[in-house]
C-alpha positions as CSV (number, residue, x, y, z in Angstrom):
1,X,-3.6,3.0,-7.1
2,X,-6.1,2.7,-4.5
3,X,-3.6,2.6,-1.7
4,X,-6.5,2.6,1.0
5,X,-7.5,-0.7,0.1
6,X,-3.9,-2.6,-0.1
7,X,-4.7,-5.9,1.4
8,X,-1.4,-8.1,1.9
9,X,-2.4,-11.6,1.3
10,X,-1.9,-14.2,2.3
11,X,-1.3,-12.4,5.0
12,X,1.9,-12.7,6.6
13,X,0.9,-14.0,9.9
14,X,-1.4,-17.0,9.3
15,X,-4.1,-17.9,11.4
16,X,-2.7,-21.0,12.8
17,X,0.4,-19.1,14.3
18,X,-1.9,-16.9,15.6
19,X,-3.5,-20.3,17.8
20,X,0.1,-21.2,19.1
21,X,0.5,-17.1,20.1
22,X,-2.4,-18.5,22.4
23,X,0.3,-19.5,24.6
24,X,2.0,-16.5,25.3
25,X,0.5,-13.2,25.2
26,X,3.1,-11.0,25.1
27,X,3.9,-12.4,22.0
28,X,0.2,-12.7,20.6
29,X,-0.6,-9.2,21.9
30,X,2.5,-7.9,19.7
31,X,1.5,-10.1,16.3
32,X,-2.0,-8.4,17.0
33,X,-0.1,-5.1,16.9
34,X,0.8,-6.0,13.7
35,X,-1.6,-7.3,11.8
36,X,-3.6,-4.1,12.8
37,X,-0.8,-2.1,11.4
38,X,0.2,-4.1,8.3
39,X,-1.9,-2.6,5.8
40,X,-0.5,1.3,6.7
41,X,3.6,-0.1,7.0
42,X,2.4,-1.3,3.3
43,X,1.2,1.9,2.7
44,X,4.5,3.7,3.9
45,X,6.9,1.3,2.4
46,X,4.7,1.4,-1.4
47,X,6.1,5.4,-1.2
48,X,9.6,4.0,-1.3
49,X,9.2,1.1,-4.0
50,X,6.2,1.3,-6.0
51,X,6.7,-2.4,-7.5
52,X,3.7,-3.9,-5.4
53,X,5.5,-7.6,-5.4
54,X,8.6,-6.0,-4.1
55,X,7.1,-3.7,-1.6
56,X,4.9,-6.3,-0.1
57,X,8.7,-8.3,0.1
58,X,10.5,-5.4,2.3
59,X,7.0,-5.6,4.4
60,X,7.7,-9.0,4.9
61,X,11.7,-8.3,5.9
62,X,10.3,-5.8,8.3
63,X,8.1,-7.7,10.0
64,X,10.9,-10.6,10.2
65,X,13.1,-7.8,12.3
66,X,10.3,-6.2,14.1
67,X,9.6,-10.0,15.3
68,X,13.1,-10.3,16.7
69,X,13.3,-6.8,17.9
70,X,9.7,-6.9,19.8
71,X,11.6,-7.5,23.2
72,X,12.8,-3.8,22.2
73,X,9.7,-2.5,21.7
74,X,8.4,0.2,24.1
75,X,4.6,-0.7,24.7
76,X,3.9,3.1,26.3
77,X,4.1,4.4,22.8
78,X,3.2,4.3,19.5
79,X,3.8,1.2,17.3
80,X,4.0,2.8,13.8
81,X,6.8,4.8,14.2
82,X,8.7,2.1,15.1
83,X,7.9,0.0,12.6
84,X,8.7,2.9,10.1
85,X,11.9,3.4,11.0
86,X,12.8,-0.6,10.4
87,X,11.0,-0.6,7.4
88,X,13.2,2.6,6.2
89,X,16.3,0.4,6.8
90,X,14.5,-2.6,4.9
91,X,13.5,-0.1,1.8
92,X,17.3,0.7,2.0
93,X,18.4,-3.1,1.9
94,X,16.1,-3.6,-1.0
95,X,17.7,-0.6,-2.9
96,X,20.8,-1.4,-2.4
97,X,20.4,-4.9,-3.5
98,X,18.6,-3.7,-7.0
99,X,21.2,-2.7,-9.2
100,X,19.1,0.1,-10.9
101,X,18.2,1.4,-7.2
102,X,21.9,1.1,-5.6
103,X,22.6,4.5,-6.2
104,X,19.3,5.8,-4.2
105,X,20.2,3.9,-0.7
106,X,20.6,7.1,1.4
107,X,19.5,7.6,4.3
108,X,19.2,11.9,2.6
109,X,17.3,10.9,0.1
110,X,14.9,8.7,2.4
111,X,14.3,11.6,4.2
112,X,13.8,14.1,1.2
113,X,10.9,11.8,-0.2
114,X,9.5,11.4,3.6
115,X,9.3,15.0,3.7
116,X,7.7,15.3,0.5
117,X,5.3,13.3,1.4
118,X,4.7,15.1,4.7
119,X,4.3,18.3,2.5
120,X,2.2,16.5,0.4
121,X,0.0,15.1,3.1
122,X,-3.2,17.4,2.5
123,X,-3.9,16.9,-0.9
124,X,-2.5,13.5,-1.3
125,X,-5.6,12.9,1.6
126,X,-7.8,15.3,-0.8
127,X,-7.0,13.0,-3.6
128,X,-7.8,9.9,-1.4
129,X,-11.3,11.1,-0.5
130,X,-12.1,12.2,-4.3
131,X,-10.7,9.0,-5.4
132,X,-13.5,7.0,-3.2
133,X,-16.1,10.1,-4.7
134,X,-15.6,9.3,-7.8
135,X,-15.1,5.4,-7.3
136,X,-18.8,5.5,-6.2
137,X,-19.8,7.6,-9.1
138,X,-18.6,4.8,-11.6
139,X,-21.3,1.9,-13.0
140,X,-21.1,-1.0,-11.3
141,X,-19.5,-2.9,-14.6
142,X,-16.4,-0.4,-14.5
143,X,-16.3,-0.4,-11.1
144,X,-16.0,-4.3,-10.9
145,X,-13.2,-3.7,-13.2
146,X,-11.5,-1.6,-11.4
147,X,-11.4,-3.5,-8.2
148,X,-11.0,-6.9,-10.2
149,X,-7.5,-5.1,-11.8
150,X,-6.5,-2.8,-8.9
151,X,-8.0,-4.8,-5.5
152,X,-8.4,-8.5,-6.3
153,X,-5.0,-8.0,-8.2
154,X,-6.6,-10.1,-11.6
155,X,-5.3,-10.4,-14.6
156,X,-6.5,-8.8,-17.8
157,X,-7.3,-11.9,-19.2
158,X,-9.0,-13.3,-16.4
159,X,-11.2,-9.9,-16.0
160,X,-11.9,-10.2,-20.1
161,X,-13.3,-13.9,-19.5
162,X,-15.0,-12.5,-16.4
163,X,-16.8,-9.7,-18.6
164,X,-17.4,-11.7,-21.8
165,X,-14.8,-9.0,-23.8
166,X,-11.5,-9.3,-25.1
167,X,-8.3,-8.5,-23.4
168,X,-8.4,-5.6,-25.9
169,X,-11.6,-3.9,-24.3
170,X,-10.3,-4.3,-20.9
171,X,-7.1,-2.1,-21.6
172,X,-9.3,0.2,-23.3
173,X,-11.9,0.6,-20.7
174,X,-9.0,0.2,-17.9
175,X,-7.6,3.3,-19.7
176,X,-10.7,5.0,-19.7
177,X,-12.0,4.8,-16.2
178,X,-8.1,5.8,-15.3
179,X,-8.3,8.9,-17.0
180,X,-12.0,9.5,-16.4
181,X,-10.9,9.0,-12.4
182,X,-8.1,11.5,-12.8
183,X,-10.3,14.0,-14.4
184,X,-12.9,13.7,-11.8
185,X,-10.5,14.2,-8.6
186,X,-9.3,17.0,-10.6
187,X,-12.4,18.6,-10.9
188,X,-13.2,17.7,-7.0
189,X,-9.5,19.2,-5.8
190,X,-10.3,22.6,-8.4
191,X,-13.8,23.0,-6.4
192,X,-12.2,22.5,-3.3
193,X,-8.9,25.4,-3.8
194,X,-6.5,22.8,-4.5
195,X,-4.6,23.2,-7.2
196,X,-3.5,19.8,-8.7
């Protein structure tokens, strides 16, 4: 998944809302804080449910409590952090209401995947800039597939009628560039130390 280029949309703060914020700007200045940050708490909360759908629903939870805990908010530092921690307590909400994920809502395991991730951080930011390497390397027509499937979230179907193939040839060549992708980080990670 190309995580670097996770749009919400629509996004969850609509334009409009953003004209009545006009009115106070406390309130606008904190929505702004937001919207700049949206696309990273996605990013954070997609490592604790990888269901896109259902990650981009505890994203909108979170941003429902960070809305009525903003008066809380300490504007000297960072806004992330706080917004991570709410959206950990969201991620355990959502486990805890999916039956199949009710037995992972704790707070220790939270913590073991955060950490994981932390440990993680260097080569999961190698992969990251390999990934955009070898995105560029790709023809355009696989490339436009790719960001039709993965970015502009489109069906198979729709992307077959967009390229004049059948749904058949677009799981193929989806399977393809995946596997061609993953080969070619590989390679990039091996010339670079890091073992994947």
């Amino acid at each position: 998944m190309i995580l670097s280029k996770i749009r919400i949309s629509p996004p969850i703060i609509e334009q409009t809302v953003m004209e009545k914020l006009d009115q106070d700007p406390e309130d606008a200045d904190f929505v702004r804080l937001f919207m700049t940050h949206e696309s990273a708490l996605l990013r954070f909360v997609i490592g604790f449910v990888p269901c896109l759908a259902d990650a981009r629903d505890v994203v909108q939870e979170t941003a429902v409590t960070l809305w009525k805990k903003r008066g809380e908010f300490d504007v000297s530092k960072p806004f992330l952090p706080w917004a991570y921690g709410i959206a950990r307590w969201k991620v355990r909400e959502h486990w805890r209401k999916q039956k199949h994920l009710a037995n992972f809502a704790d707070e220790a395991l939270l913590d073991l995947i955060e950490a994981r991730r932390e440990q993680m951080g260097a080569e999961l930011s190698a992969r990251s800039e390999g990934l955009q390497a070898c995105l560029a390397k790709l023809p355009d027509a696989q490339r436009s597939v790719i960001f039709g499937y993965y970015i502009e979230e489109r069906s198979v179907e729709e992307l077959a009628g967009l390229q004049a193939k059948s749904t058949e040839a677009i799981y193929k060549l989806l399977q393809r560039v995946r596997r061609a992708l993953q080969d070619c980080i590989n390679a990039g990670l091996e010339g670079r130390g890091v073992v994947p």
